[in-house]
C-alpha positions as CSV (number, residue, x, y, z in Angstrom):
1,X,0.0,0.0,0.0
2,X,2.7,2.2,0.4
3,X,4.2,1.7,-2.2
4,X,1.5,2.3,-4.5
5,X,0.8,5.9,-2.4
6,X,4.6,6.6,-3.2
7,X,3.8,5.5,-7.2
8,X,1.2,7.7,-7.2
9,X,3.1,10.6,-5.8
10,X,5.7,9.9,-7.7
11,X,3.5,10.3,-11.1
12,X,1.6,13.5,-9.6
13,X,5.1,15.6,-9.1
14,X,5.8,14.4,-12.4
15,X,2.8,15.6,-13.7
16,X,2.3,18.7,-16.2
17,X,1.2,21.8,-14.4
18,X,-1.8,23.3,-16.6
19,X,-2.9,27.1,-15.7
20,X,-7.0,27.8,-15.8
21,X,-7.7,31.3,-15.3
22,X,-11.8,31.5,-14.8
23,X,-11.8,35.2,-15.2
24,X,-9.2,36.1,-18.2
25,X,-8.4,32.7,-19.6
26,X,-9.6,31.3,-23.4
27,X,-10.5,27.7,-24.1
28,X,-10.2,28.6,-27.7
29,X,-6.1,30.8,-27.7
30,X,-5.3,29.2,-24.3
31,X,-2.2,26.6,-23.8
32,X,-2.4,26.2,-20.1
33,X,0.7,27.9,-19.2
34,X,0.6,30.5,-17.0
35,X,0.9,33.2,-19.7
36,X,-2.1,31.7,-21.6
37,X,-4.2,29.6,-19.0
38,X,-7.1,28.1,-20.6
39,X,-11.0,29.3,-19.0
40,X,-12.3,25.7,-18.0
41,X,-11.3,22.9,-16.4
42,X,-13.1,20.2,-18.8
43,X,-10.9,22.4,-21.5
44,X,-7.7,21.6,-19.6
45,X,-8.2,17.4,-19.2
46,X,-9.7,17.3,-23.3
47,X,-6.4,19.0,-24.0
48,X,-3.7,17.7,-21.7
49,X,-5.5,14.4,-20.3
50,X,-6.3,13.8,-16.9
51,X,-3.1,12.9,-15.4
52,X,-2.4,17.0,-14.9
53,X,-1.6,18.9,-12.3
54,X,-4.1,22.2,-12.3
55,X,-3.4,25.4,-10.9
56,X,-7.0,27.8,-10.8
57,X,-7.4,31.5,-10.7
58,X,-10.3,32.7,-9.8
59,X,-9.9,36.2,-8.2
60,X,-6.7,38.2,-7.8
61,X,-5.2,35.7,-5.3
62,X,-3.5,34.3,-8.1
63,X,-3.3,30.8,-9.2
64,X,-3.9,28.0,-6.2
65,X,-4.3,24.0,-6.7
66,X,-7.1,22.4,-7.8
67,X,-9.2,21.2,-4.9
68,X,-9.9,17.4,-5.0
69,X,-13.5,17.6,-5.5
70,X,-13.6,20.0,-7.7
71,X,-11.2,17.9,-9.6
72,X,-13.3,14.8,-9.4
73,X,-16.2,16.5,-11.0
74,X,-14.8,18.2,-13.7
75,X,-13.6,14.5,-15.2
76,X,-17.4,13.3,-14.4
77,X,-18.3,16.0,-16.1
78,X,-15.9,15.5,-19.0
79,X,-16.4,12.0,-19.2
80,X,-19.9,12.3,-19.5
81,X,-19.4,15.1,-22.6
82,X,-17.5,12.5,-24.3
83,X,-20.0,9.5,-24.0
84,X,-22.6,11.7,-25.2
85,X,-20.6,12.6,-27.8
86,X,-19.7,9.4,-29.0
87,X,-23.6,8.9,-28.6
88,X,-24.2,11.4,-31.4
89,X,-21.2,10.4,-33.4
90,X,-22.9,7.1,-33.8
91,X,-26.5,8.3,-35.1
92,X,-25.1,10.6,-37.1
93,X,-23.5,7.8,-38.6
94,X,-26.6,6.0,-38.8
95,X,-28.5,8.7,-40.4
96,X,-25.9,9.2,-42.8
97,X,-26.2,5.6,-43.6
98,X,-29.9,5.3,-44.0
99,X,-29.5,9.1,-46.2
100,X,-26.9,7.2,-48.4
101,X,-29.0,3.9,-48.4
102,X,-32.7,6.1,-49.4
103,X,-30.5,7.9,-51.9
104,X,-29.4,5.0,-53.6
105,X,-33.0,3.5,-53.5
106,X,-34.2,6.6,-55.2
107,X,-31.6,6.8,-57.4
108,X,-32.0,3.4,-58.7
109,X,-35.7,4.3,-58.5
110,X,-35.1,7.2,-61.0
111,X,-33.2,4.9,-63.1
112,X,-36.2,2.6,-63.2
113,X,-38.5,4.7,-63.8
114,X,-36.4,6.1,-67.0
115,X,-37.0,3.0,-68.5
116,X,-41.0,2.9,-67.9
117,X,-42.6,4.0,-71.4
118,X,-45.9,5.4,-71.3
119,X,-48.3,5.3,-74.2
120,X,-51.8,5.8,-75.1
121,X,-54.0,2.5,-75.4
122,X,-55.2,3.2,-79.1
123,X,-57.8,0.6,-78.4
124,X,-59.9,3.0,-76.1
125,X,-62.3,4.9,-77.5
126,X,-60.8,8.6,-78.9
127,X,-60.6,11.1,-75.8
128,X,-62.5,14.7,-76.0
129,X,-60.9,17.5,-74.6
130,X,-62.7,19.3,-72.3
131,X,-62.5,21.8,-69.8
132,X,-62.7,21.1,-66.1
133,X,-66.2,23.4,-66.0
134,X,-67.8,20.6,-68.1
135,X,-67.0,17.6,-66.0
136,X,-70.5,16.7,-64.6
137,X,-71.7,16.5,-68.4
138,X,-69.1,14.5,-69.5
139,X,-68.9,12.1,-66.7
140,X,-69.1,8.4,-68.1
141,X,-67.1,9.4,-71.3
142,X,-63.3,9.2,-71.9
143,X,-61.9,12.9,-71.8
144,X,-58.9,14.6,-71.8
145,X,-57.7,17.4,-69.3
146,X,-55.3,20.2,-69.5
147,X,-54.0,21.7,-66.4
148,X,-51.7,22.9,-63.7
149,X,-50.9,20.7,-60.8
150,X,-52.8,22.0,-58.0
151,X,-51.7,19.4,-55.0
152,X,-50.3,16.4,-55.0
153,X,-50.5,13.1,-53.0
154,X,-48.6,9.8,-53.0
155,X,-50.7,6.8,-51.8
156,X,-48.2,4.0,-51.1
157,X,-46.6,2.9,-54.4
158,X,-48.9,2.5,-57.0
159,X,-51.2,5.4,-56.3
160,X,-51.2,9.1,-57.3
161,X,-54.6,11.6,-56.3
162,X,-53.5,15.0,-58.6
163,X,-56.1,18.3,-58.1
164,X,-55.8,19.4,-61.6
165,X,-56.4,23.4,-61.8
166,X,-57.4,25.0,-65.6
167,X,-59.0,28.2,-64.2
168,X,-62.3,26.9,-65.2
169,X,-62.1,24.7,-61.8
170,X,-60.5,22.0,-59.8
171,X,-60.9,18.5,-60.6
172,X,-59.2,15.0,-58.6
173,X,-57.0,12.9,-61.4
174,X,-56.0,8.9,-59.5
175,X,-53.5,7.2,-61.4
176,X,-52.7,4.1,-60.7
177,X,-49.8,0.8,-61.4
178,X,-47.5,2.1,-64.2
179,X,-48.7,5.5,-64.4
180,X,-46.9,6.1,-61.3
181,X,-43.6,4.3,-62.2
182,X,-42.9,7.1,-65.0
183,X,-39.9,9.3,-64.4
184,X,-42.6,12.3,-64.9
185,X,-44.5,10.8,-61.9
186,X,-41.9,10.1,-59.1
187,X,-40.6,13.7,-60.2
188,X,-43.7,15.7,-60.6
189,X,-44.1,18.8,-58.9
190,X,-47.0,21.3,-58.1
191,X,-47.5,24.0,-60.5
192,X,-46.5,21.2,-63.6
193,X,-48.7,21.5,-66.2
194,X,-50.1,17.9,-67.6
195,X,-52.8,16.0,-70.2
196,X,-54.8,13.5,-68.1
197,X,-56.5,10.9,-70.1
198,X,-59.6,8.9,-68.7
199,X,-63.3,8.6,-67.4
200,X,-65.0,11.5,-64.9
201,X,-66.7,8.9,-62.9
202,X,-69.2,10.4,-59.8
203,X,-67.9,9.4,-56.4
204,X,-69.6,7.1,-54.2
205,X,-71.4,8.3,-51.0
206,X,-68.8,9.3,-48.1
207,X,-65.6,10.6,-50.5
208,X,-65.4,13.9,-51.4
209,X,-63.3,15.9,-54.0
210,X,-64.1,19.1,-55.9
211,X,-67.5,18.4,-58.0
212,X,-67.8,15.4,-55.9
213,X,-66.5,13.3,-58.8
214,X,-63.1,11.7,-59.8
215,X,-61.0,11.0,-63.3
216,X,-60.0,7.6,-63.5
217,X,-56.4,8.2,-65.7
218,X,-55.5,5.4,-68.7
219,X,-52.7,8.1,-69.7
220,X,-51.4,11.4,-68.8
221,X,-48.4,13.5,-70.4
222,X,-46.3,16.0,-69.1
223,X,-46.7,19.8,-70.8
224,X,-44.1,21.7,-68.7
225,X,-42.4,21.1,-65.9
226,X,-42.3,23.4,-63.0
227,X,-39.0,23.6,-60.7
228,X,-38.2,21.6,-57.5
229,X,-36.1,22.2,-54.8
230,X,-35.5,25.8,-53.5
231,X,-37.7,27.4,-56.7
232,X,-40.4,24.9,-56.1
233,X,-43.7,26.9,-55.7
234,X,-44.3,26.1,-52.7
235,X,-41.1,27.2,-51.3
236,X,-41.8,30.2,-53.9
237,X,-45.4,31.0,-52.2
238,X,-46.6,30.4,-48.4
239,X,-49.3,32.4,-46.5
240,X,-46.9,33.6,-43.5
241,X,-44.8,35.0,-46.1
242,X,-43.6,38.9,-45.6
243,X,-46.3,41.0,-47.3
244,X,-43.9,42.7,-49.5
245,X,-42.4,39.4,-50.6
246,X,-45.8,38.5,-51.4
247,X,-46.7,41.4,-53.7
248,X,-43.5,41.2,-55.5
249,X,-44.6,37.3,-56.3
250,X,-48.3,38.5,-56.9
251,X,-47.8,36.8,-60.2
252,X,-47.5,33.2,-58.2
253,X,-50.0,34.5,-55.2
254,X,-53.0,34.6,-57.9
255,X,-53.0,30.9,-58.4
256,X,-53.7,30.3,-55.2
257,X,-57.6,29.3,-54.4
258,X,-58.2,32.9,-52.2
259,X,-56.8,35.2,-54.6
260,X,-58.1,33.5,-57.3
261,X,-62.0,33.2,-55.5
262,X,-61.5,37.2,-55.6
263,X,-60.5,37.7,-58.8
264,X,-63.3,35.7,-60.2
265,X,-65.9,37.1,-58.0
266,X,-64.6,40.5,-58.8
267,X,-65.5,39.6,-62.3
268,X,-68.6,38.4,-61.6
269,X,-69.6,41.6,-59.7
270,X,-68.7,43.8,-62.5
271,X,-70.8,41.9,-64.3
272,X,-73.6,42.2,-62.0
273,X,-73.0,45.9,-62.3
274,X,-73.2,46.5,-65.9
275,X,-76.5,44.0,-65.8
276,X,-78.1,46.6,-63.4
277,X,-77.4,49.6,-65.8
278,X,-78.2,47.4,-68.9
279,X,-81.8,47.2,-67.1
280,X,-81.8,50.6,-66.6
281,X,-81.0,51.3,-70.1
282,X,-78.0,53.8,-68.8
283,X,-75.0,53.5,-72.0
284,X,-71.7,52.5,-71.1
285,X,-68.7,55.3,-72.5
286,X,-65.0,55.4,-72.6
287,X,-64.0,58.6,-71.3
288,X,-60.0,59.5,-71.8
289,X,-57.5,59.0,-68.7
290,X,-55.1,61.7,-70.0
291,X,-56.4,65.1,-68.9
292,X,-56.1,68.6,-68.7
293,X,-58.1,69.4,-65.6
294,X,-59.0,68.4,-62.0
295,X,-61.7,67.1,-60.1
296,X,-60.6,66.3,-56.8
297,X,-58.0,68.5,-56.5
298,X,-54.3,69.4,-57.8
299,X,-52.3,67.5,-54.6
300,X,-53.5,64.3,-55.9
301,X,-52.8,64.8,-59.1
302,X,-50.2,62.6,-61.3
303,X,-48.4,64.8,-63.5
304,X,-46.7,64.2,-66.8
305,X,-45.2,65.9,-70.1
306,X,-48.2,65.8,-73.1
307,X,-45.7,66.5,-75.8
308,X,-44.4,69.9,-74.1
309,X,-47.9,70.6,-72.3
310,X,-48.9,70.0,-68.6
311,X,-51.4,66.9,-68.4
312,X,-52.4,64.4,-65.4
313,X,-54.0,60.9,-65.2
314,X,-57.7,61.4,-64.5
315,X,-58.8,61.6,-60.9
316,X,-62.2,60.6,-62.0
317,X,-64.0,60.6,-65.5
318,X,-67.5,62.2,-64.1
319,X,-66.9,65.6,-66.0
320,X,-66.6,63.7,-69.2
321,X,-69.9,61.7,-68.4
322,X,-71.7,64.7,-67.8
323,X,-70.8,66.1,-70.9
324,X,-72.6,63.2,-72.6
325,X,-76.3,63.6,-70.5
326,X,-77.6,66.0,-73.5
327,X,-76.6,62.9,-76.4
328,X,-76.6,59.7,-75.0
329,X,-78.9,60.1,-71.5
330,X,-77.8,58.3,-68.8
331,X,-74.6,57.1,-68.7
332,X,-71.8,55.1,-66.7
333,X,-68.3,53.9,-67.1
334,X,-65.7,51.6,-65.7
335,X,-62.6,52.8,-65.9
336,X,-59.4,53.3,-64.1
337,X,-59.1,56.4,-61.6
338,X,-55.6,57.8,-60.2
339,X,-54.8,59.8,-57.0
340,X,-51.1,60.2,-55.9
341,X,-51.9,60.2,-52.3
342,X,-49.2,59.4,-50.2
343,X,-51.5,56.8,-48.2
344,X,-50.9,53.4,-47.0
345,X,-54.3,52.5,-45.5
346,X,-56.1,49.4,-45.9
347,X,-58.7,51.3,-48.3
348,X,-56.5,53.4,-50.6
349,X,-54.9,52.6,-54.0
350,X,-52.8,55.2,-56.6
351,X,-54.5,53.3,-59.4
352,X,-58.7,52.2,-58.8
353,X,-61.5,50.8,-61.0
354,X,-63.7,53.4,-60.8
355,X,-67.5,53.0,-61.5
356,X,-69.2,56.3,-62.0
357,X,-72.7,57.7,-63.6
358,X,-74.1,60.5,-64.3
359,X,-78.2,61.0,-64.8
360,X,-79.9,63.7,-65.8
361,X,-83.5,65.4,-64.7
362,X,-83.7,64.0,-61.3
363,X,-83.8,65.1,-57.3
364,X,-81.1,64.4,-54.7
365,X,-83.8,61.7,-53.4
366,X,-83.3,60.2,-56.8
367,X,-79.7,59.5,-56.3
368,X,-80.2,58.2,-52.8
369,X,-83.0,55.9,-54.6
370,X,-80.8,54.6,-57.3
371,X,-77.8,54.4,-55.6
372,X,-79.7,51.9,-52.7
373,X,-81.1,49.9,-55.8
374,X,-77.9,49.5,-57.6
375,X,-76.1,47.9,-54.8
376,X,-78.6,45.4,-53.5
377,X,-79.4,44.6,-57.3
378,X,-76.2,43.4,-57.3
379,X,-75.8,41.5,-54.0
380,X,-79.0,40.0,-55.0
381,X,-77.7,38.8,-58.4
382,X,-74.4,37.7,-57.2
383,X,-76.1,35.5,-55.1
384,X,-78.5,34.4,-57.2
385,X,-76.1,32.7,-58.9
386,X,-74.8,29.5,-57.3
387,X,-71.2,29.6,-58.1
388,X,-70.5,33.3,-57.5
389,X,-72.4,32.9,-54.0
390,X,-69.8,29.3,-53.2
391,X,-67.3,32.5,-54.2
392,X,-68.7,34.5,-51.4
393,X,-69.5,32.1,-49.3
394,X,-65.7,30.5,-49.0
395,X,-64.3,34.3,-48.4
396,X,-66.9,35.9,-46.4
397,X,-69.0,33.3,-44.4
398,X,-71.2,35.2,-42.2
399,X,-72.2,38.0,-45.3
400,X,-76.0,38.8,-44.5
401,X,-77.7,40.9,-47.2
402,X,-78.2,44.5,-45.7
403,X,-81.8,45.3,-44.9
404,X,-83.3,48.1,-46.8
405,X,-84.0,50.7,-46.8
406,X,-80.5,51.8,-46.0
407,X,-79.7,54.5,-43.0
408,X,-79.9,58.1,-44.3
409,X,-77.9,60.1,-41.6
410,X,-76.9,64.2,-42.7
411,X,-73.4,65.1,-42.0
412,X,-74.9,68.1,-38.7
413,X,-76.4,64.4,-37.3
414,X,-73.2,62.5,-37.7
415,X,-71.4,65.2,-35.8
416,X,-73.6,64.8,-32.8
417,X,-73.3,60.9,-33.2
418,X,-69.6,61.1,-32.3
419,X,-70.0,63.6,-29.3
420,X,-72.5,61.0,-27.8
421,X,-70.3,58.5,-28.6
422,X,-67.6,59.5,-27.1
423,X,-65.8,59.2,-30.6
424,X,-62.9,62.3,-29.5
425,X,-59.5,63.7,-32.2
426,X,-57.0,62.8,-31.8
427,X,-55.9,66.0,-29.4
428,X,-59.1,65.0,-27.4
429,X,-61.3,67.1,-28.7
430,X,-64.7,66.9,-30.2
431,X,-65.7,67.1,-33.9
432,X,-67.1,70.3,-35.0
433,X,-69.8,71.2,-37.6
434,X,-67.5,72.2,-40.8
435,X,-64.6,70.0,-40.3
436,X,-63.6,67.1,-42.2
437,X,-64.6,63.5,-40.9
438,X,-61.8,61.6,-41.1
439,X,-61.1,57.7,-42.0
440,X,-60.9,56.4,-38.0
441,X,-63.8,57.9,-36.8
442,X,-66.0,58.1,-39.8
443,X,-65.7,53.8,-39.7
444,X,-65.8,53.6,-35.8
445,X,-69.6,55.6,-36.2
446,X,-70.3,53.0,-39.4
447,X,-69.3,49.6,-37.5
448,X,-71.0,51.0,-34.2
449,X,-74.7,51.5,-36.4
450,X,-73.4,48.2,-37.8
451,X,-75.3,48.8,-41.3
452,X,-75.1,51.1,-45.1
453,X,-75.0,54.6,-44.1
454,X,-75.9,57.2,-46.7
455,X,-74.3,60.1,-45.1
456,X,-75.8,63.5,-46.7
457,X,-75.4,67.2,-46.7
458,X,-71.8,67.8,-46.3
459,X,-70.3,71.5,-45.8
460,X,-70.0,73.2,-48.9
461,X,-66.2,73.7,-47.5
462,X,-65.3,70.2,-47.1
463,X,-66.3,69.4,-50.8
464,X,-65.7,69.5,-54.5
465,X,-66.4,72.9,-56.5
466,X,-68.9,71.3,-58.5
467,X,-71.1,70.2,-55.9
468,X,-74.8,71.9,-55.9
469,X,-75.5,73.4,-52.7
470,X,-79.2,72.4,-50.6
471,X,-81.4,75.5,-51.6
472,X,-83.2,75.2,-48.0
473,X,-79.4,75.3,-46.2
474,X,-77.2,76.7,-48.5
475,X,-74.3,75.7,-45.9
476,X,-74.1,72.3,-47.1
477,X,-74.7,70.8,-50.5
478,X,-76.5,67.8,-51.8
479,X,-73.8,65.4,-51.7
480,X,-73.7,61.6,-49.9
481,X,-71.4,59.3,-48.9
482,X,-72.3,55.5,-48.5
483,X,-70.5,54.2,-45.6
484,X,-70.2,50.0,-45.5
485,X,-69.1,48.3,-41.8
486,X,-66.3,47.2,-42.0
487,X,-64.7,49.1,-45.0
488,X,-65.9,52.4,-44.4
489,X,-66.8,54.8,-47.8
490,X,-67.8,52.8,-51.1
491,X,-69.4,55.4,-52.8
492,X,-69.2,59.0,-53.0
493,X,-71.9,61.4,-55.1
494,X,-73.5,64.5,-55.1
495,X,-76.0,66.7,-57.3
496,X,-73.8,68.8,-59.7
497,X,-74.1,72.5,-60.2
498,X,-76.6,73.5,-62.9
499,X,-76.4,77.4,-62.8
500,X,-73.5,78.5,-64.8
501,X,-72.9,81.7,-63.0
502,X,-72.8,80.2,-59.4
503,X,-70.2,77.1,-61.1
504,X,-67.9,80.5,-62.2
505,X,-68.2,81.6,-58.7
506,X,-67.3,78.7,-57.7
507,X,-64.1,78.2,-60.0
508,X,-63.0,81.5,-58.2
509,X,-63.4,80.2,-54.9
510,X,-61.4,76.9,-55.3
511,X,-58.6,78.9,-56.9
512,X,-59.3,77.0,-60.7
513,X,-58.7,78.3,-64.1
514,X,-62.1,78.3,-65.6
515,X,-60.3,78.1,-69.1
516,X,-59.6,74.5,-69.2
517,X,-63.2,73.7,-68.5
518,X,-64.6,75.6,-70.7
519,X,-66.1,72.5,-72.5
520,X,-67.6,71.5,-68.7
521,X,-68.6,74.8,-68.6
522,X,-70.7,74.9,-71.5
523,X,-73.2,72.3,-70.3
524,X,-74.4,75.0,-68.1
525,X,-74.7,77.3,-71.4
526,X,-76.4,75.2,-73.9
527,X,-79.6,73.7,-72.2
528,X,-78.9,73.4,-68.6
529,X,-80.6,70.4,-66.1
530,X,-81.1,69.4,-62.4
531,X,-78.1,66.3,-62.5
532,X,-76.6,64.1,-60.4
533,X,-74.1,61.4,-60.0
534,X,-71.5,59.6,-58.3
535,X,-68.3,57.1,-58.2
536,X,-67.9,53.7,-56.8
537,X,-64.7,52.5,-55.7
538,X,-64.8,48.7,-57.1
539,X,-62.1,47.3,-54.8
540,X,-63.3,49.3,-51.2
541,X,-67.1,47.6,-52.7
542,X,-65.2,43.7,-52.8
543,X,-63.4,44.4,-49.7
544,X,-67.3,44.6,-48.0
545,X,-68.8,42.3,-50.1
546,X,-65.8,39.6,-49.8
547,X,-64.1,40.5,-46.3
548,X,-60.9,41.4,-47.2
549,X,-58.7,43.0,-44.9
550,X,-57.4,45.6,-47.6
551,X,-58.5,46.8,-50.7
552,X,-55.0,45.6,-52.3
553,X,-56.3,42.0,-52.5
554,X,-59.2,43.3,-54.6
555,X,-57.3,43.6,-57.7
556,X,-54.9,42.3,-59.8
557,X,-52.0,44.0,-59.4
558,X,-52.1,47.1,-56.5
559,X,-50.2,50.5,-57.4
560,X,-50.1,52.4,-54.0
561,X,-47.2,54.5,-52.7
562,X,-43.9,52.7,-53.5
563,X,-45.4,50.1,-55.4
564,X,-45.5,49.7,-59.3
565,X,-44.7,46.3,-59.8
566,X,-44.5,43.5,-61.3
C-alpha cells in the first residue's frame, strides 16, 4: 500500500502543471501555461489528459491547486461530454447511412423509372378534350384534361390523387400501377402543367373531392415542368410569407384558391354591375384617362409631359360623363381612376376601378334611390347565382344581405353621433360642424350603427367645387357618402351644379382656371338640367362584399405608394 501511495506521488510531481484562469483565460487561444491559461477545467483534461496537475485562478489571489473535488467532478463532467458525444457520433453515422442507403433507392428508382414508357392505349375509345367546368356532363365518357398541378399526394406505391387546376375549376385525377412508375410521376411537382386521359366517374357516397366526382387516368403526359427544390412553388409562395415578398410574387399568389376566389368574384360583380345599368338602359362610355383638368383637387394629381404641355391621369371621368347627358342620357363607365396620395391605408390605392354615372333630370332623393337599388341589385344577383355565392361564401361566411332601406344620416347628425359616442381627435377634442370626418372615426360611427349609411349634406367647405348646394341650407350641398361596416366609404356622389354663374363663382373660390373647362362649362350654357351622379370604388365595394382586410387583394395587381410592380 505504500508503495502504491509513493507511485502515485511519484506520477503527480511528475505531472504537467496546466494554468486555468476562470476570469481572463480562453478555451479557444489558451495553452495552459501560466501566460495563456485556458477558462475551463473540462478544457484543460480534453487538451492535456487527466493525469495533470491544475493550478486555478479565480480572483486576484492568483493561481492556487485544484481542490480534490472539484477535480473529481470536472472529469465526471468530462467524461460524460464524451460519451454523449460518441452517442451522437454514432446516429449521425446511422443517419448518414440510411441518407446514403434512401439515396441510392431513389436513385435506382429514377433509373427505373427512366426506363417505364408510357403510351396511349389506341384501343380506347378517342378522348374529347374538355374543360374542367364541363366535367358533370361528361362524366361516363373518356376525356382529356389540360391543367396545372394543384396538390399532389402519393398513396403508397402505385397510387397518385393529382387536383388538376385549368382556371375553369379543380378537378381530382388517380393514377394508378405504371402511371406512377414514369420518371414524370416520381418527379412531378405542383404547378406542372399535364394531359390526363380517362373517365369522370361520380364518387360514391362518403368521398369527397371538388365536384364530388373523380377521373379515373388510362394516360397522362407532361406539358411543362415546373421547378423543384429551393424554386419549387411552394417554397416560392406560403401564407406567412412577408407582405412585400408577397406582392413582389403576386404573379404566383394569384394561383392560389383565395386570390383566385376574388378575382373571379370580382369579375362576376362587374358583371352584376353592368346587368343593373343594362336594365336601366343607362350606356356605357370610354372617357380618356389623360387630362387637362382636376376634379378632386391638384395634390392628388399625377403629373406628366403631353408633348411639351402640362397633363395628369384622370382623378375621375364624371366631368366627361356629364358632358354626354344631353346625347346619349344616362350614362356610366368603368374605368381606371388615379390619385397620388401618399397613403398606406387598408382602403386606398394610386390606381382604382372606378365605377361612376351621371343622370340627368332627377332630385337628390333620386340618387339616394338609385344608388340603394344598384347595390342590393347586385348582392342579389351575385347571389343568385350559385357559383359566385360558393365564391362569397368561401371568403366571407357570415355576409348577411343588408336590410333596406339603407340608414340616411346628414353630416350636422353624424357630428352629434360622435359627441354621444364618445368618438374624440386625436388631441381629445370633439368634432365640429365644418370639419372634415376623417377615415378612424368616420368607420368607428359606421361599424358601431353596424349597417349602409348614406351620409348626406356635407359642408359646402369640405367638398368639391362642382357640388350643388341644398337650396333650404345653403351651408351644405347635396352630396352623400355611403358608408359600408367594415370598410368604411364605397361610394361618393352629389347633385352637380346647374347654374352656370354660381359654377364660375365657384371656380373662383377653389382657386381653378375656368379656361380648361370651358367644355364643362358649356353644359351650363347650352340647355342646362337638375343632374346628379356619383363614383364607386370597385375594390373598397369587394373588400365589403368579400371581407378582405385591404383593398390591395381586390385587384390584380395594387399601385399604392412605393409600389409599381410586377
Amino acid at each position: 500500500m505504500a508503495a502504491q501511495v509513493a507511485e502515485a506521488t511519484e506520477k503527480l510531481s511528475l505531472a504537467e502543471t496546466v494554468f486555468v484562469d476562470e476570469v481572463a483565460g480562453c478555451d479557444t487561444n489558451g495553452n495552459g501555461t501560466e501566460a495563456a491559461p485556458f477558462k475551463s477545467v473540462i478544457k484543460a483534461i480534453e487538451v492535456k489528459g487527466e493525469n495533470i496537475k491544475i493550478q486555478v485562478k479565480k480572483d486576484e489571489e492568483g493561481f492556487k491547486d485544484i481542490s480534490g473535488a472539484a477535480f473529481k467532478k470536472a472529469k465526471k463532467t468530462f467524461a460524460e461530454q464524451q460519451k454523449k458525444a460518441k452517442k451522437l457520433e454514432e446516429q449521425k453515422k446511422k443517419q448518414d447511412a440510411e441518407l446514403k442507403k434512401k439515396q441510392e433507392e431513389e436513385a435506382k428508382a429514377l433509373e427505373y423509372a427512366k426506363s417505364v414508357v408510357l403510351k396511349e392505349d389506341e384501343s380506347l375509345p378517342k378522348a374529347e378534350k374538355i374543360k374542367i367546368r364541363q366535367s358533370t356532363e361528361k362524366r361516363g365518357k373518356r376525356v382529356k384534361v389540360s391543367g396545372w398541378v394543384h396538390r399532389l399526394r402519393v398513396q403508397g406505391k402505385d397510387m397518385m390523387f393529382i387536383i388538376l387546376r385549368d382556371g375553369s375549376g379543380y378537378l381530382q385525377c388517380v393514377l394508378t400501377g405504371k402511371l406512377c412508375h414514369s420518371y414524370d410521376a416520381v418527379t412531378l411537382t405542383t404547378e406542372t402543367t399535364i394531359t390526363v386521359y380517362g373517365i369522370i366517374n361520380e364518387l360514391p357516397e362518403g368521398k369527397t373531392a371538388p365536384g364530388h366526382h373523380e377521373l379515373v387516368a388510362d394516360y397522362w403526359e407532361v406539358v411543362g415542368k415546373a421547378p423543384s427544390g429551393d424554386e419549387a412553388f411552394n417554397n416560392k409562395v406560403s401564407a406567412d410569407a412577408d407582405p412585400s415578398y408577397l406582392l413582389d410574387n403576386r404573379h404566383l399568389v394569384i394561383r392560389g384558391e383565395t386570390a383566385s376566389a376574388v378575382l373571379r368574384a370580382r369579375a362576376e360583380v362587374i358583371k352584376a354591375f353592368r346587368a343593373f345599368y343594362d336594365e336601366e338602359h343607362f350606356t356605357e362610355v370610354t372617357p380618356p384617362c389623360m387630362v387637362q383638368t382636376q376634379v378632386e383637387g391638384g395634390s392628388t394629381l399625377f403629373a406628366f409631359n403631353y408633348y411639351g404641355e402640362n397633363a395628369y391621369l384622370t382623378q375621375s371621368s364624371q366631368l366627361y360623363l356629364e358632358t354626354c347627358l344631353p346625347s346619349l342620357g344616362d350614362v356610366f363607365c368603368l374605368a381606371e381612376s388615379y390619385r397620388a396620395e401618399k397613403s398606406h391605408t387598408r382602403r386606398h390605392l394610386s390606381e382604382y376601378s372606378h365605377l361612376e354615372a351621371e343622370m340627368a333630370f332627377i332630385e337628390f332623393d333620386d340618387l339616394l334611390d338609385h344608388l340603394e337599388n344598384l347595390m342590393c341589385f347586385v348582392i342579389d344577383r351575385v347571389l343568385a347565382d350559385e357559383e359566385t355565392a360558393k365564391l362569397v361564401k368561401q371568403l366571407n361566411p357570415d355576409f348577411k344581405k343588408p336590410s333596406r332601406p339603407f340608414l340616411r344620416m346628414k353630416y350636422a347628425d353624424a357630428i352629434d353621433y360622435l359627441k354621444e359616442n364618445d368618438i374624440k381627435k386625436e388631441d381629445g377634442s370633439y368634432y365640429q360642424f365644418g370639419e372634415d370626418i376623417p377615415e378612424a372615426p368616420e368607420r368607428a360611427m359606421t361599424d358601431k350603427i353596424g349597417r349602409p349609411i348614406f351620409l348626406t349634406h356635407f359642408p359646402h367647405e369640405i367638398k368639391a367645387f362642382y357640388m350643388q348646394k341644398d337650396p333650404s341650407d345653403r351651408r351644405v350641398t347635396e352630396s352623400v357618402d355611403v358608408l359600408m361596416p367594415g370598410v368604411g366609404e364605397i361610394v361618393g356622389g352629389s347633385m352637380r351644379m346647374d347654374n352656370r354663374e354660381e359654377l364660375l363663382a365657384a371656380y373662383g373660390t377653389a382657386g381653378i382656371d375656368p379656361s380648361p373647362y370651358y367644355w364643362y362649362t358649356d353644359q351650363r350654357k347650352y340647355g342646362t338640367t337638375p343632374h346628379g351622379g356619383y363614383g364607386l370604388g370597385v375594390e373598397r365595394f369587394l373588400a365589403w362584399l368579400l371581407n378582405r382586410y385591404t383593398v390591395r387583394e381586390c385587384c390584380l395587381y395594387p399601385r399604392f405608394t412605393g409600389r409599381c410592380t410586377p
